[in-house]
Backbone and ligand atoms as CSV (ligand in chain L), in Angstrom:
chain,resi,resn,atom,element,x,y,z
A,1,UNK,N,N,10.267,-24.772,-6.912
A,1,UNK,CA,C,10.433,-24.364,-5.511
A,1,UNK,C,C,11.364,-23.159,-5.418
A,2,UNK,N,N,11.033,-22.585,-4.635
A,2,UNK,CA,C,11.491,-21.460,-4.140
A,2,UNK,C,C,12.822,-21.429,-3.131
A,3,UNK,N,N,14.087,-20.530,-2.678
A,3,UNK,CA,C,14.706,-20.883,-1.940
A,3,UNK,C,C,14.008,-20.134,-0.597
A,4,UNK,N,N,14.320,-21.101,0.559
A,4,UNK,CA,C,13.722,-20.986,1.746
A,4,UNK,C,C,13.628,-19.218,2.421
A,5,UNK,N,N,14.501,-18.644,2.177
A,5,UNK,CA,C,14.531,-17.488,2.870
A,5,UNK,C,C,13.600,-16.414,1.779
A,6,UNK,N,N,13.460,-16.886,0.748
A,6,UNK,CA,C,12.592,-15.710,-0.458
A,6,UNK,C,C,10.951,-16.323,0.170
A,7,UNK,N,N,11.183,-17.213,0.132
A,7,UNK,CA,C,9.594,-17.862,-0.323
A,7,UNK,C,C,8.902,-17.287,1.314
A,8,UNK,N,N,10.215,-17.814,2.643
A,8,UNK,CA,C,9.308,-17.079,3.591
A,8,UNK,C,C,9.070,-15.452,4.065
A,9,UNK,N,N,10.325,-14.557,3.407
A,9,UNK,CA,C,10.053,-13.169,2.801
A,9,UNK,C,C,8.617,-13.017,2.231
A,10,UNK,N,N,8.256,-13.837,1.165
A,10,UNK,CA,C,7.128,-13.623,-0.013
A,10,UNK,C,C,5.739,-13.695,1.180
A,11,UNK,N,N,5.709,-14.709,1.814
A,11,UNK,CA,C,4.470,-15.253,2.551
A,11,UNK,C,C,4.338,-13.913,3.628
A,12,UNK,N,N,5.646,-13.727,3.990
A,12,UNK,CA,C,5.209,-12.711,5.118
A,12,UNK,C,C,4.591,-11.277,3.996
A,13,UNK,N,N,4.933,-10.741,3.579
A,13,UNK,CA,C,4.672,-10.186,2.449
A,13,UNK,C,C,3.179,-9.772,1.889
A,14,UNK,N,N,2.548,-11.422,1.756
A,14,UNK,CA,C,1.413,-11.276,1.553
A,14,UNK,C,C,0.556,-10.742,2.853
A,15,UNK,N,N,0.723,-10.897,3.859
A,15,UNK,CA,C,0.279,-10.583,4.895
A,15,UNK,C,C,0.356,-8.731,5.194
A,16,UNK,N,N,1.316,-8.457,4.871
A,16,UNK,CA,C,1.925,-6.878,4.838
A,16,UNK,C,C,1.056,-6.007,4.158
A,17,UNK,N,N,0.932,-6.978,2.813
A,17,UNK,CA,C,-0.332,-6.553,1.838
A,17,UNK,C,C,-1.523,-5.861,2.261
A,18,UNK,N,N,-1.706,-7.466,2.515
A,18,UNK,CA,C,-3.493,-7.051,3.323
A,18,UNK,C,C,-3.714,-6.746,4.336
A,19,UNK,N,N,-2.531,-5.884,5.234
A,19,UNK,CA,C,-2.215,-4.894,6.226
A,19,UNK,C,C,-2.291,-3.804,5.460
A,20,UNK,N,N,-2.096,-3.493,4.519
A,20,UNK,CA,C,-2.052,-2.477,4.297
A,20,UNK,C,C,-3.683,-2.023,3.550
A,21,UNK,N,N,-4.136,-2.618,3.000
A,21,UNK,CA,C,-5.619,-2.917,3.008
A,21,UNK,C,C,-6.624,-2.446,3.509
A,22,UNK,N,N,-6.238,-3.073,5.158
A,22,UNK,CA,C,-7.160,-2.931,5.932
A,22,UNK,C,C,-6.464,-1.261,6.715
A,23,UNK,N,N,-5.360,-1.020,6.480
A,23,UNK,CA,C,-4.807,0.517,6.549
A,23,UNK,C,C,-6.136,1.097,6.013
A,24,UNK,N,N,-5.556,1.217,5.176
A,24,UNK,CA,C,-6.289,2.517,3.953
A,24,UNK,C,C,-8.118,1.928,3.692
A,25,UNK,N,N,-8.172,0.832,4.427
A,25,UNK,CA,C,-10.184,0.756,4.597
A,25,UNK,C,C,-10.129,1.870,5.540
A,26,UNK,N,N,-9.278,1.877,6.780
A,26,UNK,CA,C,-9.158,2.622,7.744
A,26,UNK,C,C,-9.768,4.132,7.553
A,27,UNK,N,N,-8.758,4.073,6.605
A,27,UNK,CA,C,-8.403,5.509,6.500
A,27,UNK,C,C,-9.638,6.108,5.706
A,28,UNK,N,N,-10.008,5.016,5.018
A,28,UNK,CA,C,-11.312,5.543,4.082
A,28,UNK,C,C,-12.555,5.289,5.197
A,29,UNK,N,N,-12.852,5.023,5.793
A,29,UNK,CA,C,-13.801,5.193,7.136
A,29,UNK,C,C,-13.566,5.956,7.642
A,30,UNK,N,N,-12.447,6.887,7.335
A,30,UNK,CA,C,-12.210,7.844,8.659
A,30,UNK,C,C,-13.073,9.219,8.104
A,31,UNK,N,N,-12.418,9.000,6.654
A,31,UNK,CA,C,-12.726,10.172,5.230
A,31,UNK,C,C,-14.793,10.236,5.587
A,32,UNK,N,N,-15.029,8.947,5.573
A,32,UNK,CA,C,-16.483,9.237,5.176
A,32,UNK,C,C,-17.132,9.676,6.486
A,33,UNK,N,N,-16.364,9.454,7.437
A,33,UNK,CA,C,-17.106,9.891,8.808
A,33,UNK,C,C,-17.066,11.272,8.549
A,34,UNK,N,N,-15.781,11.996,7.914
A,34,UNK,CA,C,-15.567,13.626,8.239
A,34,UNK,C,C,-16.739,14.523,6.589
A,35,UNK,N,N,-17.013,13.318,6.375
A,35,UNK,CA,C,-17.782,14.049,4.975
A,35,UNK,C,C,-16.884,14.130,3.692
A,36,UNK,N,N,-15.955,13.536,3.792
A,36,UNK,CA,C,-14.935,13.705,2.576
A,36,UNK,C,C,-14.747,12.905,1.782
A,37,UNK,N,N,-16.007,12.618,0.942
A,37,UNK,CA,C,-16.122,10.861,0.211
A,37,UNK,C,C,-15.246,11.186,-1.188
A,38,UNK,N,N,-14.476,12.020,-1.282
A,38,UNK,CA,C,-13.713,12.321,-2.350
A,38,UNK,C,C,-11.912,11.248,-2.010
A,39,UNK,N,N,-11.982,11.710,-0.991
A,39,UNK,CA,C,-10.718,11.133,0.064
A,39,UNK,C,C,-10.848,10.266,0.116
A,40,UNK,N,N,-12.530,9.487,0.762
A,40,UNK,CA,C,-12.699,8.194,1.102
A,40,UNK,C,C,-12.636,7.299,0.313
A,41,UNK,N,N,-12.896,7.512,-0.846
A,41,UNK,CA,C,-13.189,7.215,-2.390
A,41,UNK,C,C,-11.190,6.510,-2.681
A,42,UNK,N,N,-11.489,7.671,-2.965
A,42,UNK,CA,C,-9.259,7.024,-2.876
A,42,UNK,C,C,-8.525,6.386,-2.243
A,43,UNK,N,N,-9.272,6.133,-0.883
A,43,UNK,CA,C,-8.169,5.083,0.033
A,43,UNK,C,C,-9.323,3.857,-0.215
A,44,UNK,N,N,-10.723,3.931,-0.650
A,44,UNK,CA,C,-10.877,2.521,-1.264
A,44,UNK,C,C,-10.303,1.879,-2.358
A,45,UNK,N,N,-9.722,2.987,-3.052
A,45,UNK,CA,C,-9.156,2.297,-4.781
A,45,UNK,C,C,-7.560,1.923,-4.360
A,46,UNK,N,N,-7.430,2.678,-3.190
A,46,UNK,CA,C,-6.184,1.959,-2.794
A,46,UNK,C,C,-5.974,1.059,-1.716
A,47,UNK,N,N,-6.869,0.621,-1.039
A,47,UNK,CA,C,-7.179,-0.290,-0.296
A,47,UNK,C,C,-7.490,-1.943,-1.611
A,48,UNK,N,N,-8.021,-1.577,-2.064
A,48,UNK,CA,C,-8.071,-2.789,-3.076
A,48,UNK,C,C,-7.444,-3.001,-4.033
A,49,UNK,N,N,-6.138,-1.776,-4.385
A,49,UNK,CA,C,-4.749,-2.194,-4.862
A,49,UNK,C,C,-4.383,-2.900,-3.723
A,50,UNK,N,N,-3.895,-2.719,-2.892
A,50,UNK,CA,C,-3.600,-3.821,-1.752
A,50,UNK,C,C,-3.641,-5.183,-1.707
A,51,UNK,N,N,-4.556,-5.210,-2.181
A,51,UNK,CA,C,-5.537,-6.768,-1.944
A,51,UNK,C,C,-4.913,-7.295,-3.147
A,52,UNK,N,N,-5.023,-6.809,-4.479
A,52,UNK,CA,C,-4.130,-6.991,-5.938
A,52,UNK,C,C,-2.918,-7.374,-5.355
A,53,UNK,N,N,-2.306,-6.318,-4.777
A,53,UNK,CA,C,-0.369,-6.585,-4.742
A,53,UNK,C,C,-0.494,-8.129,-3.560
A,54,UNK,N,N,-0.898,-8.154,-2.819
A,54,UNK,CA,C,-1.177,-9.634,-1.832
A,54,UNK,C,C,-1.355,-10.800,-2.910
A,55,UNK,N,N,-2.556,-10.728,-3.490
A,55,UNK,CA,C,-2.863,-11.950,-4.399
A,55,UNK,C,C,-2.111,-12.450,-5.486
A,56,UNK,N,N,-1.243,-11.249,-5.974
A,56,UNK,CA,C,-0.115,-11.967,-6.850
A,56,UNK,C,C,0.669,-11.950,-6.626
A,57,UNK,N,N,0.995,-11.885,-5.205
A,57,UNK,CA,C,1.980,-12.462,-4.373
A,57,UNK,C,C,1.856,-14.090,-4.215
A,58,UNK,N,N,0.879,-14.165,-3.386
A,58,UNK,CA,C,0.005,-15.441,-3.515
A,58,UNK,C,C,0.297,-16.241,-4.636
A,59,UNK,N,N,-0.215,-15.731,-5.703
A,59,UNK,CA,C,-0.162,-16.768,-7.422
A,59,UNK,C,C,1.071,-16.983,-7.315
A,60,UNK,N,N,2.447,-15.948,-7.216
A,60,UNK,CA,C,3.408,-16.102,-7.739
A,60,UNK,C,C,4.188,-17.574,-6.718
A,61,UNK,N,N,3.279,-17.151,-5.253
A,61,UNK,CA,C,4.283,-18.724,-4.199
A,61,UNK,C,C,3.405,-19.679,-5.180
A,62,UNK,N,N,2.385,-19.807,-5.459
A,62,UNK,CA,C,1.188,-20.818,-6.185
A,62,UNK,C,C,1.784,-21.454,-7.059
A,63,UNK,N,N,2.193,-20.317,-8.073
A,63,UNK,CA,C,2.902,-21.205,-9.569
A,63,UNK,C,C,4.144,-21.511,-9.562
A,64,UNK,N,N,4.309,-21.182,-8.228
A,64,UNK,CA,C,6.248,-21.545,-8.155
A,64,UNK,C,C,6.111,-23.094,-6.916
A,65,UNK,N,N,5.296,-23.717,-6.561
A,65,UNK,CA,C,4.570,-25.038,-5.401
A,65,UNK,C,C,5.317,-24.438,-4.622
A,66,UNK,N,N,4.920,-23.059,-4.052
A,66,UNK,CA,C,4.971,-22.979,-2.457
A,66,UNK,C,C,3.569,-22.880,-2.243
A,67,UNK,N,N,4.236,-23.564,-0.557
A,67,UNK,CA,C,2.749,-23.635,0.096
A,67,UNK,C,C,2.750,-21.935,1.010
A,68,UNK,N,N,1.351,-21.552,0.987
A,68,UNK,CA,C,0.946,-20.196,1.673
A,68,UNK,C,C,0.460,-20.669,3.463
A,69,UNK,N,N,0.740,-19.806,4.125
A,69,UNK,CA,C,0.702,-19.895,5.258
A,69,UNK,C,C,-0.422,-18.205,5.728
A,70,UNK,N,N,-1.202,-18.415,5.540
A,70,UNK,CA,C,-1.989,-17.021,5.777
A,70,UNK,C,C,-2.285,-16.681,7.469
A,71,UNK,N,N,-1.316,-15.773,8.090
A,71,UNK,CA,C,-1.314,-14.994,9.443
A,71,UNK,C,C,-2.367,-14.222,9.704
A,72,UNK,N,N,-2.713,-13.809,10.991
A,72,UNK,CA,C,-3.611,-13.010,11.173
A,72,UNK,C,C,-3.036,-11.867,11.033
A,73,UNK,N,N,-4.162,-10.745,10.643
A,73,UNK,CA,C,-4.038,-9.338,10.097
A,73,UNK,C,C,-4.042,-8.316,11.074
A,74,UNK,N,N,-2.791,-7.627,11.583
A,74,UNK,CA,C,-3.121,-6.782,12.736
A,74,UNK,C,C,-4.288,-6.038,12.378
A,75,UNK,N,N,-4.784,-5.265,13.583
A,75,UNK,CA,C,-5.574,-4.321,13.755
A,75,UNK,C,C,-4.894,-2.786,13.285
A,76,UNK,N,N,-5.294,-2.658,11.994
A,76,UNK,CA,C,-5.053,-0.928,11.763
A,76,UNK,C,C,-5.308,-0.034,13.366
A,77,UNK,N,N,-4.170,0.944,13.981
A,77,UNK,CA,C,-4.612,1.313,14.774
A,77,UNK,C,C,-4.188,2.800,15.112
A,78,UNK,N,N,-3.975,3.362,13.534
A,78,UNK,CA,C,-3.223,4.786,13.723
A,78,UNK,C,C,-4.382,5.706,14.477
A,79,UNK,N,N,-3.380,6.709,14.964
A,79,UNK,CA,C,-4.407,7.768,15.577
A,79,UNK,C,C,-4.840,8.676,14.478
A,80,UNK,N,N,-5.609,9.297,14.015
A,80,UNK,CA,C,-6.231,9.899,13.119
A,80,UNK,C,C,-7.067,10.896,13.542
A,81,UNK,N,N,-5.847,12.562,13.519
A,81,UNK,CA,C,-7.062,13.516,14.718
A,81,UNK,C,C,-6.899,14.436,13.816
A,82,UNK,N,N,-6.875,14.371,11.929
A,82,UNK,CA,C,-7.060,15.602,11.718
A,82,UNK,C,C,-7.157,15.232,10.060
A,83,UNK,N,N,-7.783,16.061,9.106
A,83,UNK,CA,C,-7.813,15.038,7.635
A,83,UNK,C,C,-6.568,14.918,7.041
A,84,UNK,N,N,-5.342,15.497,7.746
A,84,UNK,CA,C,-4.130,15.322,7.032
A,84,UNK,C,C,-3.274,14.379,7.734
A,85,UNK,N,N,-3.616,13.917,8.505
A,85,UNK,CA,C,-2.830,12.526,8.817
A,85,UNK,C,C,-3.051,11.192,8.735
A,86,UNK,N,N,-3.962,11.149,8.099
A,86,UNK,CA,C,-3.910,9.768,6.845
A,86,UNK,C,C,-3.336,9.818,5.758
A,87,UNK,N,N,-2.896,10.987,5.487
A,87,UNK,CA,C,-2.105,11.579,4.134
A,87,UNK,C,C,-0.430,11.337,4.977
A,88,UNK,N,N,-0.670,11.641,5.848
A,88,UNK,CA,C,1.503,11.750,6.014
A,88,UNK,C,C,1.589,10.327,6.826
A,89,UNK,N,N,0.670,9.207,7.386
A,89,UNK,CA,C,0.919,8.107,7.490
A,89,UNK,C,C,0.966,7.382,6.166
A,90,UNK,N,N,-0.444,7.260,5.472
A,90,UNK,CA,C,-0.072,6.536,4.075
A,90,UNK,C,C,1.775,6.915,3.098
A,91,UNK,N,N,2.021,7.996,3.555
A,91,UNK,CA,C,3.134,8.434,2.756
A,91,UNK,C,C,4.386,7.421,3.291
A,92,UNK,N,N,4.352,7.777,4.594
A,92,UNK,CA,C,5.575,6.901,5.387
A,92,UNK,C,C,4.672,5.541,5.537
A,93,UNK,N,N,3.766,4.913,5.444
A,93,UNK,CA,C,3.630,3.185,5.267
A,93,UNK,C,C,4.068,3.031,3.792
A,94,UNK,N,N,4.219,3.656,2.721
A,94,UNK,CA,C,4.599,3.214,1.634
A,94,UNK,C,C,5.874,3.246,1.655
A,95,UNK,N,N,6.453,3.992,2.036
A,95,UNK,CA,C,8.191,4.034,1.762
A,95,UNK,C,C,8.571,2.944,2.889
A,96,UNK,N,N,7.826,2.729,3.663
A,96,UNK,CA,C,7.997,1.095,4.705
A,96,UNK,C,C,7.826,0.530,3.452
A,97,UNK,N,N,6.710,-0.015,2.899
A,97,UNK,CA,C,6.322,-1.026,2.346
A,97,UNK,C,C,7.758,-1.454,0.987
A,98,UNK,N,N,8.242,-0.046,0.544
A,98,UNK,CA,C,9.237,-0.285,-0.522
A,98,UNK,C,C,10.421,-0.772,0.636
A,99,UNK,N,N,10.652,-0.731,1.396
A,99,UNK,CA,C,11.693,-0.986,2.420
A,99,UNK,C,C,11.825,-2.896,1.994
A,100,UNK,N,N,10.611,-3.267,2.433
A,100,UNK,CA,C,9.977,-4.543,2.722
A,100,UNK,C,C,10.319,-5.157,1.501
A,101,UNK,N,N,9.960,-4.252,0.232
A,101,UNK,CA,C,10.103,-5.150,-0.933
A,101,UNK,C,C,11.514,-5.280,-1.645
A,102,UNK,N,N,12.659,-4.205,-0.935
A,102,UNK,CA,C,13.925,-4.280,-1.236
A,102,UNK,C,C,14.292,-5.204,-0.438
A,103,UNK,N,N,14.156,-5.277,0.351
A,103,UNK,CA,C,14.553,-6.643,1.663
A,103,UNK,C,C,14.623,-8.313,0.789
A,104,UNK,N,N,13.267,-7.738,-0.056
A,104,UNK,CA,C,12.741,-9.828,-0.868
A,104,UNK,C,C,14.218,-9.142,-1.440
A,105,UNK,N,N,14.117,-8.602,-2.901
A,105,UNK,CA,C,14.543,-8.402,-3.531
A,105,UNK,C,C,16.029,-8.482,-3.258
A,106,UNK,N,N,16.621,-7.628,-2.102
A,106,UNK,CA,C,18.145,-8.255,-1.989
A,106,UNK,C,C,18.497,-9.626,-1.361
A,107,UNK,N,N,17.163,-10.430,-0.974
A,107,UNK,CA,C,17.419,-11.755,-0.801
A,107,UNK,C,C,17.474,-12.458,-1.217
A,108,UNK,N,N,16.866,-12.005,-3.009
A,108,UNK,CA,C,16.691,-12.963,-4.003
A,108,UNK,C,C,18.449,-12.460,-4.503
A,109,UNK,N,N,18.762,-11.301,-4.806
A,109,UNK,CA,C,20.010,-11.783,-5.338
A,109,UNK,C,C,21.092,-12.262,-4.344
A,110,UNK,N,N,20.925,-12.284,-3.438
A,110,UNK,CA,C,21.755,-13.215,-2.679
A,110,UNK,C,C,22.166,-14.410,-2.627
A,111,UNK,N,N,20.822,-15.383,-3.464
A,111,UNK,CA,C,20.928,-16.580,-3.649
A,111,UNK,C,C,20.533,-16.958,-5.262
A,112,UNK,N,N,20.913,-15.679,-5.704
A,112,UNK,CA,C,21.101,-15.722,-6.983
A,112,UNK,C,C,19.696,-16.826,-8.074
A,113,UNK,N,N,18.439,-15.665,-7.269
A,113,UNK,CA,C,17.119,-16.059,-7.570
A,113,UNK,C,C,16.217,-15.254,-8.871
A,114,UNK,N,N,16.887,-15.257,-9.911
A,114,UNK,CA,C,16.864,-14.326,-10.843
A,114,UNK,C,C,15.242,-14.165,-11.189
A,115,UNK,N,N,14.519,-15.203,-11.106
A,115,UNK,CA,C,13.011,-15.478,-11.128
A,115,UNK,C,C,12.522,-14.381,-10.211
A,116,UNK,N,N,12.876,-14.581,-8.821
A,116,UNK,CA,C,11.851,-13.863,-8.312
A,116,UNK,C,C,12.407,-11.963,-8.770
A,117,UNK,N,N,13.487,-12.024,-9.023
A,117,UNK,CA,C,14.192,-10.708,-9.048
A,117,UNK,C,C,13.311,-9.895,-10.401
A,118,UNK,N,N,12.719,-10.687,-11.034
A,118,UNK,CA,C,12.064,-10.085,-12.187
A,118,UNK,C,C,10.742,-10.276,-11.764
A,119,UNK,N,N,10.495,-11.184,-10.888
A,119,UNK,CA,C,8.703,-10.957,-11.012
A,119,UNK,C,C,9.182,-9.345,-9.867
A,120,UNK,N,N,9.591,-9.217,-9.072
A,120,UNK,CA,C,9.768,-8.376,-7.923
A,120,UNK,C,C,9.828,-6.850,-9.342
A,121,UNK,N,N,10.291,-6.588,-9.858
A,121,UNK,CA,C,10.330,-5.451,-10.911
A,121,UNK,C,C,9.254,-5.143,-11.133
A,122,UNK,N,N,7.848,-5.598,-10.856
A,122,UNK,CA,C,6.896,-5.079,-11.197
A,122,UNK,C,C,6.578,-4.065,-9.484
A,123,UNK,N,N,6.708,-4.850,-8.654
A,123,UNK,CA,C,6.820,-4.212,-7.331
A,123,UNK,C,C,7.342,-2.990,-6.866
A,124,UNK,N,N,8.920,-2.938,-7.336
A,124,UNK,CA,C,9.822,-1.856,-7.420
A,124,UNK,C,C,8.854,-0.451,-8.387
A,125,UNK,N,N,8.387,-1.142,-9.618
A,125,UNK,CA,C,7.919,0.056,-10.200
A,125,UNK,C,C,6.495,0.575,-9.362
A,126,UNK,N,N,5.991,-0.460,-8.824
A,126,UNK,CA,C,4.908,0.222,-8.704
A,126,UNK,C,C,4.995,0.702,-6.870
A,127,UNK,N,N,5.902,0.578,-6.521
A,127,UNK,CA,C,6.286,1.225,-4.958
A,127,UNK,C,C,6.342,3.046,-5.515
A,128,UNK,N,N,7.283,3.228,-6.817
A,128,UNK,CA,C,7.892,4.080,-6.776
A,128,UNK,C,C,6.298,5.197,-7.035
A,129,UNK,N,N,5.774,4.407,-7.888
A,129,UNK,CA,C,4.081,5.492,-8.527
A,129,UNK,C,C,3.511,5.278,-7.261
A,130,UNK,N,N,3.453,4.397,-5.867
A,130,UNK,CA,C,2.463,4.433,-4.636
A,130,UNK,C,C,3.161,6.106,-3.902
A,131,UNK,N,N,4.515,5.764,-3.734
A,131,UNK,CA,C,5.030,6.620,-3.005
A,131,UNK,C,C,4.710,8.381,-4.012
A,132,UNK,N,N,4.969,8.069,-5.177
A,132,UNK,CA,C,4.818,9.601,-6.080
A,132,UNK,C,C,3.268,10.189,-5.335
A,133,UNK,N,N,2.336,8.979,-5.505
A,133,UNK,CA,C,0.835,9.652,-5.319
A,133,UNK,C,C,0.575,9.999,-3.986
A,134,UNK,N,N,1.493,9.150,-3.190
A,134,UNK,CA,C,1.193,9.907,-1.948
A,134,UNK,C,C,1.592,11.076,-1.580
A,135,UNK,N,N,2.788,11.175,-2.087
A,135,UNK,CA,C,3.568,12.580,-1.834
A,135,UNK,C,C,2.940,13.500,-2.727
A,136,UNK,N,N,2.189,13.430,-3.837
A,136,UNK,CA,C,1.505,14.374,-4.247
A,136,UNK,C,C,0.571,15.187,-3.719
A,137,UNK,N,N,-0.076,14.158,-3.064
A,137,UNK,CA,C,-1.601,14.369,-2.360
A,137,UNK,C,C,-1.486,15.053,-0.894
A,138,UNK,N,N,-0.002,14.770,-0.606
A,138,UNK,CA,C,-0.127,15.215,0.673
A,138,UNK,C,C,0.601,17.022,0.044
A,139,UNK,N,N,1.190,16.737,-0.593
A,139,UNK,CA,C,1.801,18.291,-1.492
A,139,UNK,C,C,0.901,19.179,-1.240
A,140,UNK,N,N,0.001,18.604,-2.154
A,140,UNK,CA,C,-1.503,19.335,-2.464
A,140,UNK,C,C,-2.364,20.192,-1.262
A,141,UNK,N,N,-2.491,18.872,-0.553
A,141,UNK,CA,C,-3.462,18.974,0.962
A,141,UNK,C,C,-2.460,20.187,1.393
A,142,UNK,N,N,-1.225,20.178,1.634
A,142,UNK,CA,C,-0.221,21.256,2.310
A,142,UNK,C,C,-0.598,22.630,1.918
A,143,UNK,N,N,-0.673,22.606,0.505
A,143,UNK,CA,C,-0.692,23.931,-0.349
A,143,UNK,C,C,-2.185,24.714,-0.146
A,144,UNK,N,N,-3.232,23.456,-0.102
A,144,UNK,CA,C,-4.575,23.926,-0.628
A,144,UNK,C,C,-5.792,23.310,0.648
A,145,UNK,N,N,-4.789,22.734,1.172
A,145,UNK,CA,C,-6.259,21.972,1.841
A,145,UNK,C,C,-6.415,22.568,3.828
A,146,UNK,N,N,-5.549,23.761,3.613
A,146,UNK,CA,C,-5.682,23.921,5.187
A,146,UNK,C,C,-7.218,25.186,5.476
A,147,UNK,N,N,-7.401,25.168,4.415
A,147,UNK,CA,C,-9.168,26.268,4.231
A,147,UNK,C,C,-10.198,26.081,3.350
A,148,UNK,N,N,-11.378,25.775,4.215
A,148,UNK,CA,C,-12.197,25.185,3.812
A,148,UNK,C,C,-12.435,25.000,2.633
A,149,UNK,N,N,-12.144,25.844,1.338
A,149,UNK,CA,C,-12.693,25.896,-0.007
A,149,UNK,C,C,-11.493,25.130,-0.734
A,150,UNK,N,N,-10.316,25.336,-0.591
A,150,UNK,CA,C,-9.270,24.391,-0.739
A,150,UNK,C,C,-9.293,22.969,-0.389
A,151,UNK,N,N,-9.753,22.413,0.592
A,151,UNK,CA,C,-10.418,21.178,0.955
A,151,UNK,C,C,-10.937,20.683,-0.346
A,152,UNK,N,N,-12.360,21.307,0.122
A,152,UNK,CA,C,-13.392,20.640,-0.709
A,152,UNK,C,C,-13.294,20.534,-2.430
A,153,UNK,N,N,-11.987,21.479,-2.714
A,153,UNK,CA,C,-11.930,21.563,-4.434
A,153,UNK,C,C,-11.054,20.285,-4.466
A,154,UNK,N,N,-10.211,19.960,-3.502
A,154,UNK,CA,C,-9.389,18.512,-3.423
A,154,UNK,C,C,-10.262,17.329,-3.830
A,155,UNK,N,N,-10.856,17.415,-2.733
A,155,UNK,CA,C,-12.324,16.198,-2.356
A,155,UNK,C,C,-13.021,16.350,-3.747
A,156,UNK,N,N,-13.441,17.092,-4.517
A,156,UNK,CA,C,-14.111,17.210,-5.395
A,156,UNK,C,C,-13.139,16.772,-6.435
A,157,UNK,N,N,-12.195,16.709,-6.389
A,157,UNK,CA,C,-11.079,16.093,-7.484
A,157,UNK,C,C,-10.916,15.153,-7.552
A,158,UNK,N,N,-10.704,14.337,-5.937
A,158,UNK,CA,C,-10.435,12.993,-5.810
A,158,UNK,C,C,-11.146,12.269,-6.186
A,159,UNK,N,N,-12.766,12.707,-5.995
A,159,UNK,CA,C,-13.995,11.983,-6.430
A,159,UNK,C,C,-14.332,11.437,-7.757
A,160,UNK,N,N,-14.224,12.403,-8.622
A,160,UNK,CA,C,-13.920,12.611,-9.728
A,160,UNK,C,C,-12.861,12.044,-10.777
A,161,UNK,N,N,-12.006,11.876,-9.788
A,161,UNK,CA,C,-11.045,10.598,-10.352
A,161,UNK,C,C,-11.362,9.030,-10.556
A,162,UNK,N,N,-11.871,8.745,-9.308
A,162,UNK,CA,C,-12.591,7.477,-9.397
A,162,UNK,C,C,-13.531,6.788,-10.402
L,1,FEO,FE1,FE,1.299,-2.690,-1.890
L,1,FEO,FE2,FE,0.976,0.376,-1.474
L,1,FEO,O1,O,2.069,-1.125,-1.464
């Protein structure tokens, strides 16, 4: 068992997850409406990291006998009036999301929860590579993506990654 204030951190958590999920489906519906399946392409591979970081959230209340309490999932509802602002929201929902996961994390050493403080290290590292790629991409888009041929050599990159 878990101590009470981590475990209900963790649960809310999972929920945050697959908020963020259904974010970046968002955002990748937005991509394929504008023709940019290079873009769209990338907020699906990161839409279903999402779903990953939730579920072993999940395992980890699982193998530790907490019970999960699964909330309803707000409605993604950013405004989205131009192809670069799914790029500077995803940037600032991730540095939220590392917010969220320092929050478990200084609650676990508070009660001197050394377990979760090490499963949480995989979190910390991988906040820091969510936040790098976003800030890359939006770098990029800044430098290259405000004319048309700059765009599409992006989109043609992103695609290509996948
Ligand atoms: Fe699960 Fe992109 O943070």
């Amino acid at each position: 068992m878990l101590n009470k204030k981590v475990s209900d951190l963790i649960n809310e958590q999972i929920n945050k997850e697959f908020y963020s999920a259904y974010l970046y489906l968002d955002f990748a519906n937005y991509y394929y409406d504008l023709g940019l399946d290079g873009f769209a392409k990338w907020y699906d591979v990161q839409a279903a990291e999402e779903r990953d970081h939730a579920m072993k959230l999940r395992d980890y209340m699982v193998d530790n006998g907490e019970k999960v309490t699964l909330e309803a999932i707000d409605k993604p509802n950013p405004k989205l009036e131009s192809a670069d602002t799914p790029l500077k929201l995803g940037l600032e929902h991730e540095r939220y999301v590392t917010a969220l996961i320092n929050k478990i994390y200084k609650t676990a050493i508070e009660v001197d929860d050394y377990r979760t403080m090490q499963f949480l290290d995989w979190y910390v590292k991988e906040q820091c590579e969510e936040e790098k790629n976003a800030e890359g991409l939006l770098k990029k888009y800044e430098l290259f993506g405000h004319e048309a041929k700059g765009l599409y050599s992006i989109d043609k990159d992103l695609a290509a990654r996948q």
